[in-house]
N, C-alpha and C positions, 0 to 999 in steps of 0.2 A: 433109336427108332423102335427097336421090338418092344425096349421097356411104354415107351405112349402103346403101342399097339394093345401088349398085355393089359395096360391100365385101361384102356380103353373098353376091352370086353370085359373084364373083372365091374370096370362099371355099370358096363350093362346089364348085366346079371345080378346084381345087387343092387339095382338102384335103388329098390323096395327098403333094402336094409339101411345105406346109407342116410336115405333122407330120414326116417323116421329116426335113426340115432340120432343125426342133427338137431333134429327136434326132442329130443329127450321121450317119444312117445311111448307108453306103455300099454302092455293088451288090454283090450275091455273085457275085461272076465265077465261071463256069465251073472255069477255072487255079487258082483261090484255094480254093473250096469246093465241092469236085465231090462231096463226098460227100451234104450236103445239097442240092444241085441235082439229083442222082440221087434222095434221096430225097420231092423236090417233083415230078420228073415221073414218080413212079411211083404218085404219091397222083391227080395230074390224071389218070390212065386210070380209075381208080375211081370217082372225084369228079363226075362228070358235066358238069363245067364247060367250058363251048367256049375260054373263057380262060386260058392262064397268067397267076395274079398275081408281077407283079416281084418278083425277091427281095432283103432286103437285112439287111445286118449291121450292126450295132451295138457299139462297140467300151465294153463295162460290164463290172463286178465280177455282177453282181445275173443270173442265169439270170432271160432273161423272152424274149415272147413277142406279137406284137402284129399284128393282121389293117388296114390303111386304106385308103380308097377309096370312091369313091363309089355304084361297082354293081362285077360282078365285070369285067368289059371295062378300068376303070381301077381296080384294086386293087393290092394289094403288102403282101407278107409282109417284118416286122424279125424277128430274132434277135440273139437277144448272142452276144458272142462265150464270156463265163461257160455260157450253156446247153450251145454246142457244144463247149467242155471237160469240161463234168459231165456231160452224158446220151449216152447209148449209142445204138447207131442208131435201136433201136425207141420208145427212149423221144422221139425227134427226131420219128420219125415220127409218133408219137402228136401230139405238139402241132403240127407241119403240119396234122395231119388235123384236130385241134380250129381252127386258124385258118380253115382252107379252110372250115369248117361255117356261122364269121361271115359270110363272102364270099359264098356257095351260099345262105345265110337269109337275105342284104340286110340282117345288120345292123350293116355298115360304114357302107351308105346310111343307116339309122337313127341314127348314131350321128354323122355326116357332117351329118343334117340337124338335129339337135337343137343341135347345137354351133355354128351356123351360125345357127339362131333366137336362141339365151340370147346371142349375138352381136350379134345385132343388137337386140334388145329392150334390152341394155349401151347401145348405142350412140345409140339412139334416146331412152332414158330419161336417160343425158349429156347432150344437144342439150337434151330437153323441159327441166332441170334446170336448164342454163344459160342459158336462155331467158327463167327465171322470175326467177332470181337478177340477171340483165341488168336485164328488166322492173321488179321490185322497186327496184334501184338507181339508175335512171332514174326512178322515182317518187320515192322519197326526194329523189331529186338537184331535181326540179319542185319536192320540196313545201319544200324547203331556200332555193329560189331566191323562191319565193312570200312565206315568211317574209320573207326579206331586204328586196325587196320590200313589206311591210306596213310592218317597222322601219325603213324609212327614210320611209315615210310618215309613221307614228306619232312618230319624229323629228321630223320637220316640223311636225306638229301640237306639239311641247311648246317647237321654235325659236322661235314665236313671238315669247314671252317675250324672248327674246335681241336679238331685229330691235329691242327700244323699248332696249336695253343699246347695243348696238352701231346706227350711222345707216345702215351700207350692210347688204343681205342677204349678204354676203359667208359667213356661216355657216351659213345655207338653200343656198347654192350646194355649198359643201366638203360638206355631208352628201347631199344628192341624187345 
């Protein structure tokens, strides 16, 4: 239980990190992509945002586009590298400005914290599941040994017979 709990804020607090490893994303350096870092801090004067979100690139076939973080303070903008081949400056800018809007609405955070519950509710309902299947098998495993237990008594009750066959209990012993 502590260990999901741990995992649980450790994921909260890095979602930022995690997804964008998942994705293999790397920073948009200045040197590398000045045209979209121009166009990120020209959307934050309008934006009202006291934060820039980090930017980063994503090296895919697929034009896409994606806001992570947990409030705007720790947030960060991916792009593929496919978008900033295909679209033009305004069309870039458009979808900065639709990211920044998830960022600005908290629904990074929303989206941060949902993923972070179905998470841990995984994780918690694995343990409760394993718990039971343990439990369970440990039963059988009592009620297997209990049995054993009976038949070698009920054994004994039909040796009898055997101790007037044979003079020593020598076959009451082998079976108990």
């Amino acid at each position: 239980l502590a260990v999901s709990i741990i995992s649980a804020i450790a994921s909260y607090y890095n979602c930022d990190k995690i997804v964008l490893s998942m994705n293999n994303a790397r920073p948009a350096t200045e040197e590398e992509f000045k045209k979209l870092n121009n166009i990120l801090d020209a959307l934050m004067i309008s934006s009202g945002l006291k934060y820039r979100p980090k930017l980063y690139v994503v090296d895919d076939a697929q034009p896409n586009a994606f806001a992570t973080g947990r409030n705007p303070e720790h947030s960060a903008i991916c792009v593929t590298t496919a978008l900033l081949e295909r679209l033009d400056y305004y069309e870039i800018e458009g979808v900065l400005a639709h990211e920044l809007s998830h960022i600005s609405n908290y629904d990074i955070r929303l989206s941060a914290v949902i993923t972070v519950m179905v998470g841990l509710v995984v994780m918690l309902s694995d343990m409760f599941t394993r718990s039971f299947i343990y439990r369970e098998r440990n039963a059988i495993h009592r009620k297997a040994h209990a049995d054993a237990v009976v038949g070698k008594e009920l054994s004994c009750v039909h040796c009898e017979p055997d101790d007037q066959i044979i003079s020593q209990p020598s076959l009451t012993k082998a079976i108990i």
